[in-house]
N, C-alpha and C positions, 0 to 999 in steps of 0.2 A: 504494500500500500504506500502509496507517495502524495505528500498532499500539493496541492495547485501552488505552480511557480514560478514567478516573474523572472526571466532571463534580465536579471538588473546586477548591477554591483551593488556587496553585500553592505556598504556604507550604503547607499541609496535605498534599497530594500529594508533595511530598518527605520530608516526615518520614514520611508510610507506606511510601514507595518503602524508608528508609532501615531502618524497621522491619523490612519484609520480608526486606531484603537481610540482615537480621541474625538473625532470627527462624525464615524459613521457607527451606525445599530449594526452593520454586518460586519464579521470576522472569518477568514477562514481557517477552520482550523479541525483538528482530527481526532475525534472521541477514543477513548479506550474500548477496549472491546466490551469490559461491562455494561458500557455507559449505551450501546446501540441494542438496536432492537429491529425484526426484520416487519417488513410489510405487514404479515397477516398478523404478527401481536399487535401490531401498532392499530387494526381494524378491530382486533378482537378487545384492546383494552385502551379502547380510542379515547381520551382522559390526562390531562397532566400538562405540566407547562415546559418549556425547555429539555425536552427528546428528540435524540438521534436516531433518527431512521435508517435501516439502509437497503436500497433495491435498485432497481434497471430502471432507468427513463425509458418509458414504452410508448410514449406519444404526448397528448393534452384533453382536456375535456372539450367535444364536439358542443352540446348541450345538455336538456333536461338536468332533471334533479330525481337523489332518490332513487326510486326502482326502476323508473325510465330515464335515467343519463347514461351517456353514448359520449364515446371516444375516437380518439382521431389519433391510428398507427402508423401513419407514412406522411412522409413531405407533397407539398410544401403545407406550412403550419399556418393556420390565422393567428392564433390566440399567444399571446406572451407574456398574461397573467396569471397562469398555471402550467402544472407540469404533472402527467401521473404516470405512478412508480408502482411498480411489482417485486417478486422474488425471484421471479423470469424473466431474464428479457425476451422471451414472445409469449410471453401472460397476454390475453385476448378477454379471458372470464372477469367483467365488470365486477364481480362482489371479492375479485384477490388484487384489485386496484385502487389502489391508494389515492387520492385527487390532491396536488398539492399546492394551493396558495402562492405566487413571487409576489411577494410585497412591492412597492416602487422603491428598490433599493440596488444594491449592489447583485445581490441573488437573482433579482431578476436578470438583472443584464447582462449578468456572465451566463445564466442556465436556459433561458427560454429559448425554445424549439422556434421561432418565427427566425430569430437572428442567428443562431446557432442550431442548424440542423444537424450539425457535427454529434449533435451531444446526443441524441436517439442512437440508446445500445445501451449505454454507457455505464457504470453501477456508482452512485453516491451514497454517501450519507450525509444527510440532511438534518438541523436541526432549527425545532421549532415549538410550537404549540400542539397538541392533537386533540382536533375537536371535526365537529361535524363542519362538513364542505361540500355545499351543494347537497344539503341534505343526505348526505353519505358520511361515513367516517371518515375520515379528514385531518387533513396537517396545515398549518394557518403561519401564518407570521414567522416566515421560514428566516431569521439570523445568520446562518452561517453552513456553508458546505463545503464537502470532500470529495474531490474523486476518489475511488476506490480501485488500488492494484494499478496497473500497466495499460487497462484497458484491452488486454491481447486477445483472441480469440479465447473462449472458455470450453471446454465439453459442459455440454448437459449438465445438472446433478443428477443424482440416483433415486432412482423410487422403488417402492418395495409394494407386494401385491399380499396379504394385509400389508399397511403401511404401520401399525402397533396395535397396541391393544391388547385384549384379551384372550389367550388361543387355548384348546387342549393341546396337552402332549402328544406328541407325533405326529403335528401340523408342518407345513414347507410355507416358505417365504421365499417369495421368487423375484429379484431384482431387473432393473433394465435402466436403461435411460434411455433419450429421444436423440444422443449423438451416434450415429452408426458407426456399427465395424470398432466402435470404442470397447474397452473393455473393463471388468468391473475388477476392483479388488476390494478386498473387506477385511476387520477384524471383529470379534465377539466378549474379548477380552478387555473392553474397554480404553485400548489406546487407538493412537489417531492411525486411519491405512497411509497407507502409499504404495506404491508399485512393487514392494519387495511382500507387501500382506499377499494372504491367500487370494489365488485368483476363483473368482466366481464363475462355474461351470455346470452349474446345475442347483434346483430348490435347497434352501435352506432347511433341514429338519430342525424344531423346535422342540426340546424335550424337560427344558427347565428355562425358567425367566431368564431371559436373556437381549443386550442390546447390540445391534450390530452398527455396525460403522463404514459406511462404504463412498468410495471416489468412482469417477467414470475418469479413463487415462487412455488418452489417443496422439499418434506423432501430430506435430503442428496445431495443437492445442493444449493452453495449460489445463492443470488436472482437475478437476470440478470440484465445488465446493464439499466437504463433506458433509457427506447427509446420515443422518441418526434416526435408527426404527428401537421401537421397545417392546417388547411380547412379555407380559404375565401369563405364566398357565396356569388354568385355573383346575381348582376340585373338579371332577368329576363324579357322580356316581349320589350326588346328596338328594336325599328330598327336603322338603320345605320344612317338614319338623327337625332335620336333624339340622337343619342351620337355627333355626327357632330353640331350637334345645329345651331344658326345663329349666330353664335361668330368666332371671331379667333382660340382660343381656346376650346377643347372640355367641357362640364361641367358636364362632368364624368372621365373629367382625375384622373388617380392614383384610380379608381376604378375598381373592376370587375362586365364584364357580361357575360353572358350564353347564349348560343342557339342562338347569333346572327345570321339571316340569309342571305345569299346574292350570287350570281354567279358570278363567276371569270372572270373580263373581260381583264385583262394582269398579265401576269405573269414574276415579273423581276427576278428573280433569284432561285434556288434550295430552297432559306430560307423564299424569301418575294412574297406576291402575291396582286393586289387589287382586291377590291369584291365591286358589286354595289346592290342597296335594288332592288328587282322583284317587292316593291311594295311600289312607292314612294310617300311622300306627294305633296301636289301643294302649297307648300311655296319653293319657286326660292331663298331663303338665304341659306337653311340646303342641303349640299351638301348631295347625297345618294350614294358614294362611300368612303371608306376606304381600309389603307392598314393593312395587315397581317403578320406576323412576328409566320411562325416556320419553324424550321429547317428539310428539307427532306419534305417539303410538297405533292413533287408527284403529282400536281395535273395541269389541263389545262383549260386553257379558255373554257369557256361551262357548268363546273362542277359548281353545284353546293351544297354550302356546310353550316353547321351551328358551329360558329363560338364562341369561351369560352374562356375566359383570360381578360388581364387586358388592361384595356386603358391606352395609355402613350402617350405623345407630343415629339414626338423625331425628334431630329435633325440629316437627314440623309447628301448624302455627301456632303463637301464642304472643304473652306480654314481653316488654322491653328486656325483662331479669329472663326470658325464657331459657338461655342458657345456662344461667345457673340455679334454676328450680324447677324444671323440667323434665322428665323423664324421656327420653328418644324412642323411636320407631325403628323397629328392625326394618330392610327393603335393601332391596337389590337394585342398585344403579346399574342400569345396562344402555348408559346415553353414553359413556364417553370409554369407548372402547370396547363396550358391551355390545349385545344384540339382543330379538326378542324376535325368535322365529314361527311363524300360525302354521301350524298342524292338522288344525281341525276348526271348525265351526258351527253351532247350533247345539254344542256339546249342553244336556242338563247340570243346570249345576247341582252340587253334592247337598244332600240335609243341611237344616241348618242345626246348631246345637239348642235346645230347648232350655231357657233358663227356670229355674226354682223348678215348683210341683210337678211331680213325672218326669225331671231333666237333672241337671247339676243342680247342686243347691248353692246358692251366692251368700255366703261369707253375712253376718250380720252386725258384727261387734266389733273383729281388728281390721282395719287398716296394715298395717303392719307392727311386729311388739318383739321385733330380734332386728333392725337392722338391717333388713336386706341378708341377713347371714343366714337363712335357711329359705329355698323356694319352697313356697308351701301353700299351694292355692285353695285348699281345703281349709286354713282357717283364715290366712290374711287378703284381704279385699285387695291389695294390689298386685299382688301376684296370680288370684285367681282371673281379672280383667288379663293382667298379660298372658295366661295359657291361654288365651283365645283371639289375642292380637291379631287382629287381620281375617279374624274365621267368619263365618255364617252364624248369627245366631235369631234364635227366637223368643220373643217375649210375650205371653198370651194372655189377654186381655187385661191391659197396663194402667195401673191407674197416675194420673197426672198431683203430681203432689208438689208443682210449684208453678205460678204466671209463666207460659212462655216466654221466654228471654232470648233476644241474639240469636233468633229463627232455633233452637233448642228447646225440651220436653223437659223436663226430668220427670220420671214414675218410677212403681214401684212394680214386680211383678208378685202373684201368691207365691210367698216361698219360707220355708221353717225358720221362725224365728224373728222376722224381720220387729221393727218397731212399732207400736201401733199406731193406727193412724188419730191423728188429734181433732178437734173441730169442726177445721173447715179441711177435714182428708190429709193433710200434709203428715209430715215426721218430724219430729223434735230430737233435737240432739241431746244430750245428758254428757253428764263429766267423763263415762267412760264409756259414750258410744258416739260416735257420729255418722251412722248410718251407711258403713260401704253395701249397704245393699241399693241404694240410689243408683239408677241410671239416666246417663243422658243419649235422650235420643234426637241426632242430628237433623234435621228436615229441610236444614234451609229454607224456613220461609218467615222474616218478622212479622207478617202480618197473622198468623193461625194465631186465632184465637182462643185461647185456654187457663183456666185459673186452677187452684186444688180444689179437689174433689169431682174433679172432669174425670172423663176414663173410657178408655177404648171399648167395645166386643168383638172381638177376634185378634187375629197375631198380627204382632209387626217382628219384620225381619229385617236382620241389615247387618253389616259388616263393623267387626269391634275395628275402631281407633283411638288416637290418643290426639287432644291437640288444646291449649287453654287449660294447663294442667290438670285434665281430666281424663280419664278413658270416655271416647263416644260410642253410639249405637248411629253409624253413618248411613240413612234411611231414605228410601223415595216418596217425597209428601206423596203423591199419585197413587202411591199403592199402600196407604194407610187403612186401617180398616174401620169400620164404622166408629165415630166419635159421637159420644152424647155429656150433655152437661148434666154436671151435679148440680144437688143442694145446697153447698156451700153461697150463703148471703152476704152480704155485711150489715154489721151491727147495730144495733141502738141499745146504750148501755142504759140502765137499769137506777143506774144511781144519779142521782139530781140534789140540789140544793134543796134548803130546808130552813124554816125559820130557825134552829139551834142546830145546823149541820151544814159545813163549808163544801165546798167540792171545789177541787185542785185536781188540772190536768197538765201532764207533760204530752207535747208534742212537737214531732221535728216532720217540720213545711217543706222541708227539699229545696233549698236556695230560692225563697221566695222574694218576692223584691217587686218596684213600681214601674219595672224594664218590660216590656211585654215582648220585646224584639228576639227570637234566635234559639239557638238550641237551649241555653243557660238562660232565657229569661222563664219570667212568667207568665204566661197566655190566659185571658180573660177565663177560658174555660177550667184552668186549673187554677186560679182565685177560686174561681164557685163553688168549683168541688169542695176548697178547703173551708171555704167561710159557709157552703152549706152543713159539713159532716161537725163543724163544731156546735152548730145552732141543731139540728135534728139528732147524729148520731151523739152526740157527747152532752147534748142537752144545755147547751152553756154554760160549761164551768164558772164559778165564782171568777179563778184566776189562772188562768195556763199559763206555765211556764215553755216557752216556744224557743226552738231552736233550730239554726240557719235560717235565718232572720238577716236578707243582706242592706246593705246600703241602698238609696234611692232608686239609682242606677245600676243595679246588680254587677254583671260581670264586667260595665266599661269599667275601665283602667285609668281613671281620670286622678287618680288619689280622695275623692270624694267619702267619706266614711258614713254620712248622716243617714240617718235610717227613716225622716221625718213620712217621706212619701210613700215606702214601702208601708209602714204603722195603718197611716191612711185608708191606703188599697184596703187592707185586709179589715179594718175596722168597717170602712163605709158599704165593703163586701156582705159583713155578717148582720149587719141593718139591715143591709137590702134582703135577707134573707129571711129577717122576723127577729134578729136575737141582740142583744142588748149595746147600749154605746160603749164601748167597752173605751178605758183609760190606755196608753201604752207608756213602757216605762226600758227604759236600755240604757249603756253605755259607749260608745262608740268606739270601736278598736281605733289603735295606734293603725295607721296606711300599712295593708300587707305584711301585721305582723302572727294574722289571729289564723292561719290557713283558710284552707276552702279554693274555691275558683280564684286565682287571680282577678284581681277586681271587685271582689263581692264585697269580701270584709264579712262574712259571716257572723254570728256575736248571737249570745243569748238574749232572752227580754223577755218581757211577762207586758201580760193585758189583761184587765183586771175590769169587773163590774163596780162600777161608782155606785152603784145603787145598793150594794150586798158586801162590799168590802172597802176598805179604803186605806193610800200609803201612809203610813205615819210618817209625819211630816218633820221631815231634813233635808240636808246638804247632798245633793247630788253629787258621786264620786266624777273622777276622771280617768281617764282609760290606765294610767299611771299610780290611782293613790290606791292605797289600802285599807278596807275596812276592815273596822276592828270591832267586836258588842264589847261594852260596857258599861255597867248600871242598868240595867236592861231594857241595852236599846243600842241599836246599829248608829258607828261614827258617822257613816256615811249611809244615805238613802236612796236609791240603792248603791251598792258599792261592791267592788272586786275583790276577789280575795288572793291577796299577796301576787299580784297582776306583771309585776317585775322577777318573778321567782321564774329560771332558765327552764324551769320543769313546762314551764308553760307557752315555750319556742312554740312558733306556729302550730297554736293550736288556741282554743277557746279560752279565755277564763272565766270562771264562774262569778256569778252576779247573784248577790244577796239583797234580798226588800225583805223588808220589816212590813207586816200588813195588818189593818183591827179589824173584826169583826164579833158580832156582838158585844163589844167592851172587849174580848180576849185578843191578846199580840199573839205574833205567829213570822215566824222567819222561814222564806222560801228561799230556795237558793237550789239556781238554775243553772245547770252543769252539761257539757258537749267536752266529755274528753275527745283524746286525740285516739284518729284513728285505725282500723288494723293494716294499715297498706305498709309493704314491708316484712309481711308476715310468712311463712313459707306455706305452699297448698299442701291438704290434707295427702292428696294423688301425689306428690311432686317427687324430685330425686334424693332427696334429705331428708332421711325417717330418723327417729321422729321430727317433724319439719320446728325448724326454730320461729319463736313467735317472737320477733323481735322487740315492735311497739308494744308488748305489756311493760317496759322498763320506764317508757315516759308519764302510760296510766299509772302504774304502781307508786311514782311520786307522786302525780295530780291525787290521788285518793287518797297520799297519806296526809297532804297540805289541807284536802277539803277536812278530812274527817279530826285532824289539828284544831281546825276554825271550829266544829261542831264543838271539842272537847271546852273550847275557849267560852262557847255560850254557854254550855252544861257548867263548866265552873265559876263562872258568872250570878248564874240562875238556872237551879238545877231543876226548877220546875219549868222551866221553857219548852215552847213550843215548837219545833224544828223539823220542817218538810223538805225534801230534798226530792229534784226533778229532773230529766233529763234523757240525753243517750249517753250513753258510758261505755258505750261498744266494744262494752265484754259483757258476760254472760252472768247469771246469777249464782253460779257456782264456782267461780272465776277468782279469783288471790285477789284480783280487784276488788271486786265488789264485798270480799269478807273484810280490806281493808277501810274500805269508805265505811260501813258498818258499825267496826272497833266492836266497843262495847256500847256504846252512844244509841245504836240507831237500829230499826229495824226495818228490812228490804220487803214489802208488801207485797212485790213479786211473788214471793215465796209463799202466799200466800193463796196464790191463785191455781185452782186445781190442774195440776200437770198436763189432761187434754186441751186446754185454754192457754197455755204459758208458754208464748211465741207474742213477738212486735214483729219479728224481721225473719226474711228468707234470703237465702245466702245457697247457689249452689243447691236447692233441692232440701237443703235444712231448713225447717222452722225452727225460730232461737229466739231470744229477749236479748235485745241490745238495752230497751228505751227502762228505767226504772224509776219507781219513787218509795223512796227510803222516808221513816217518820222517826221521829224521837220516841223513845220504847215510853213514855209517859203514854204518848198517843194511840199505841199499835192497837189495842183491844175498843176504842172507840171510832177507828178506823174500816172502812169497806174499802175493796178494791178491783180494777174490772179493766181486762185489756180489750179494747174495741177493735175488735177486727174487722176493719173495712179496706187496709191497704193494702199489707202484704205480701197476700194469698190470692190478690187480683189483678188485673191488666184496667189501663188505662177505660178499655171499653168496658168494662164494669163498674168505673167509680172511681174506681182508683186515683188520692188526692197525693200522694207523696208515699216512699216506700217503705216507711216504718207507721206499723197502729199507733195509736194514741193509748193510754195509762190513766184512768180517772181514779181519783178518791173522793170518799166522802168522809170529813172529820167532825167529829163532835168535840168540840174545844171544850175542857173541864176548867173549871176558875183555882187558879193558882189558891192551893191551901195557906 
């Protein structure tokens, strides 16, 4: 390689060199070899700024763009504002053509084919920018180039017939090039040939992974470039359960195999398909389905086909941590070096496997309780989903135990043991169950409508996957079977206000605000809902304590924090509904320090009947101070607690009002811990999976239930209600520290088939609680309204957690 040079004295030649370098954007000058890349990477990985390219000038762009540009291979040229480049110089195939950009500079002048017809043949490299050109992949803002070598005649390079890839043993590889009468020589040994390596006189036998190395070498031409083929041999002889194995994991990952065979029983997309074995073993651990991975597959349910490429554990869709909380997908990539050969067509597919009653029985209690350190599909829910990864299965006649979600089902099918069902049809989770007998079944369709206590009559069938760290049921909405709705209603709770008896409600609005604009605002219809289900289903509390309660303008990002218009909406909402003017009372987060939507400003706040209660009257805190009781009665009205405490980094803090009714005081204090994101999935790759966010709840609980102890030692006869989501569970380290000894959880109160606010994944669970001062507990009722959610919007549905009412009977301080 020689780079371009001026026939000048070497004093003159540097002072223009020096000129240049000072003067002009273009240089010439000669990359190292790492630093160049040839044509088809530069199209395959068309991207980056300042790369050296290096190919044949093979002519210039004729016109068009895109899939219709056309190229100009012979003199004379028009165009002298580009140049395009291949790996061949008699490359003619538009998609192994490079289009290359001459800026008005130096690069133009020296390289374009209108002025210099010389330079068609020639091999450069080129550097520039690599981006699309002429709607094609593309080289742009060309700086600086190189000829390449002597320019002399070349032979051909070498091609190889497979050119690499994946082969059985005992395969040939049969060489040539397009210079005649030239001859090939090769090495296999991984150094470079030349004319003294073995000359090529017949196929290559392939009998172990192997790379060869071959020149094409003729008198009167220099020796060709060398060209490199790669051959994995792959397994033979496997079927799908034995790469499936009885593991989590395959124990042929990162290997290749050949000839797999199996018939296609879904097919999700143009790239990917699964295939199950015609001919399976009778061990119930080694799944006999897997998925496939090539591009343009072409093929359909029924075909069947034998299958070559490499096993991988791939993790398909999910959230941003998906790599690191995820579990992967066994499949055979047979797109890149692989193949996928049809055999047959219209083949029936195989039974599917029956899940629960009359089938396998699914797992009701563990998840997993060893670590991944024993496969055990017979007791733990995640390893019984993966023996049937990618298989057939059937579920007959499925009951729906949560709102469709994300075009997703979750049911349940009859099978030993499972949990029962609660209320409104769903399952509840408990301290030491969280129901791997849940499935989700895939349909792809956000609009089916389904709430719990829906439920099929007859089977659905569909192919197990994994994706959203869950195992799915990957199903055809079209071929669903008969769907009828339950009985599951929503609510009108039972407890109401009373001349000697309060009633307090928590409830969390869903980012409600006076924005009606966009995904994140709130739409007049979902006002309604909420300011009707308070006035009819909850009867009109004295006082709710509400949460995600945003600022005027919800999610703009203006730094706006005031809450004045949002208050409004919902007040002149519940009027117009029949139910009372209610007061509103909040403190305004510091800008973007409380979480939530960017922009919201979220915060707790209470609204209260002027008519039945009223704030005892004080000094309104600031997002900043801290109230404190003493003499009994709050410093500040309402006021935060310990609001500057780190425990409370983006996240809510609690807001304490002091309230009278009938002559008796009563401290409410409205609580939005921080919440579970960050947490690892039940299904995921870390058993048991780390709950990270209970370390910031577990401060906020010890700070609130501190503040509680403050007003008990104040005045141990006070009154103290506590409202909220706390998003953990009533049997949660949290919630026994909010507690202490102080307080007692009226959750706990509520008989077990009723005891859910929230659904999470196919669980019904209590996020939302209100906790009483143990003075209060035995004059207290308590009643979870389930109107939200166990429902889809088209049933009512005002926000996604129920609402918590009590009724208290205040007793006069002895």
């Amino acid at each position: 390689m020689r780079t371009k040079a001026y026939k000048k004295g070497l004093s003159l030649a540097m002072v223009l060199l020096f000129i240049v370098s000072l003067l002009s954007p273009v240089a010439v000058k000669t990359a190292t070899a790492a630093d160049v890349i040839s044509v088809k990477d530069a199209i395959a990985n068309n991207s980056g700024s300042n790369k050296t390219v290096e190919g044949y000038i093979v002519g210039t762009v004729r016109g068009g763009s895109g899939t219709s540009i056309s190229y100009q291979f012979s003199a004379p040229f028009s165009a002298n504002t580009n140049l395009a480049i291949a790996d061949s110089p008699t490359e003619t195939e538009k998609t192994k053509i490079l289009p290359v950009q001459l800026p008005a500079n130096a690069v133009r002048e020296d390289l374009n084919l209108k002025d210099h017809p010389e330079n068609l043949g020639k091999k450069i490299q080129i550097t520039g920018d690599l981006a699309a050109y002429f709607a094609v992949p593309g080289h742009k803002n060309a700086k600086s180039y190189t000829f390449v070598g002597d320019q002399d005649p070349q032979a051909e390079p070498v091609t190889a017939t497979p050119d690499k890839g994946i082969v059985t043993g005992g395969s040939t590889v049969t060489l040539s090039t397009a210079t005649s009468d030239a001859d090939i020589y090769y090495t296999v040994d991984g150094s470079d040939p030349s004319a003294e390596s073995t000359k090529y006189s017949e196929p290559i036998t392939i009998n172990e992974d192997t790379t060869i190395k071959a020149i094409a070498v003729k008198d009167g031409l220099k020796n060709s470039e060398t060209s490199t083929f790669t051959y994995t041999v792959a397994l033979t002889g496997l079927r799908i359960h034995d790469i499936q194995g009885a593991s989590q994991q395959s124990p042929f990952a990162n290997k290749s195999v050949a000839n797999v065979e199996g018939i296609v029983t879904h097919v999700v997309d143009s790239n990917n398909f699964y295939m199950q074995d015609l001919k399976p073993d009778i061990n119930e651990k080694t799944s006999e389905g897997i998925l496939v991975y090539k591009k343009g597959h072409g093929l359909s349910a029924g075909d069947v086909v034998k299958t070559t490429g490499q096993v991988k554990e791939w993790v398909l869709d999910g959230y941003s941590e998906k790599l690191k909380t995820d579990l992967p997908v066994t499949e055979i990539n047979a797109d890149t070096g692989g193949s996928v050969t049809l055999t047959e067509t219209g083949h029936a597919l195989p039974s599917p496997v029956l899940l629960g009653f009359g089938g396998r029985h699914i797992p009701t209690l563990v998840i997993d309780n060893d670590n991944f350190g024993k496969f055990d599909p017979e007791e733990d829910g995640i390893d019984f989903y993966e023996s049937l990864e990618g298989m057939r299965i059937q579920l007959k006649d499925p009951r729906v135990i949560a709102p469709q979600s994300y075009g997703e089902l979750s049911v349940v099918v009859k099978n030993q043991g499972n949990s029962p069902l609660n209320s409104s049809g769903a399952i509840n989770i408990t301290k030491k169950d969280f129901n791997p007998e849940r499935i989700f079944v895939d349909i792809n369709d956000n609009n089916f409508v389904a709430k719990s206590g829906d439920y099929f009559k007859g089977n659905i069938t569909g192919v197990v996957s994994y994706s959203f760290s869950n195992y799915k049921v990957l199903a055809n909405k079209d071929e669903l079977p008969a769907f009828f709705e339950g009985k599951t209603e929503r609510e009108v709770t039972k407890l109401k206000g009373k001349k000697k008896k309060l009633t307090i409600a928590s409830f969390n609005v869903e980012n409600f605000s006076a924005n009606k604009e966009g995904a994140d605002g709130t739409s007049d219809e979902k006002a309604e809902r909420i300011a009707d289900s308070i006035v009819h289903n909850l009867k009109s509390p004295d006082i709710i304590g509400l949460t995600e309660i945003q600022d005027s303008n919800g999610p703009v990002n203006n730094g706006e924090t005031d809450s004045k218009e949002s208050a409004e909406r919902l007040i002149k909402a519940i009027q117009a509904n029949g139910g009372p003017a209610y007061k509103f009372t909040d403190i305004a987060p510091v800008n973007g320090k409380d979480g939530g939507i960017p922009g919201g400003n979220i915060r707790v706040a209470f609204i209260y009947n002027p008519e039945r209660v009223s704030l005892v009257s004080g000094e309104k805190g600031t997002a900043t101070q801290s109230v404190v009781y003493k003499d009994g009665k709050l410093s500040l009205n309402p006021g935060r607690i310990d609001p500057t405490n780190p425990a409370f980094d983006n996240s809510r803090k609690p807001l304490a009002a002091q309230f009278e009714f009938n002559g008796e005081r009563i401290v409410v204090i409205a609580n939005h811990f921080n919440s579970k994101g960050g947490d690892e999935p039940l299904f995921g790759k870390n058993q048991p999976p780390v709950l990270s966010s209970e370390i910031q709840r577990h401060k906020i609980a010890d700070i609130v239930n501190h503040f509680v102890k403050s007003i008990k030692a104040d005045d141990p006869n006070a009154n103290v209600v506590l409202t909220g989501d706390f998003n953990d569970f009533e049997f949660s380290s949290t919630l026994e520290k909010v507690k202490g000894k102080e307080l007692s959880n009226m959750i706990e109160e509520v008989p077990s088939f009723e005891r859910y606010s929230y659904s999470y994944q196919g669980n019904a669970q209590v996020l939302d609680h209100i906790l009483v001062s143990n003075n209060l507990k035995n004059s207290t009722k308590v009643d979870i309204v389930h109107i939200n959610s166990q429902f889809m919007e088209q049933h009512g549905r005002a926000s996604d957690h129920d609402p918590v009412v009590v009724q208290v009977k205040l007793k006069k301080a002895i």
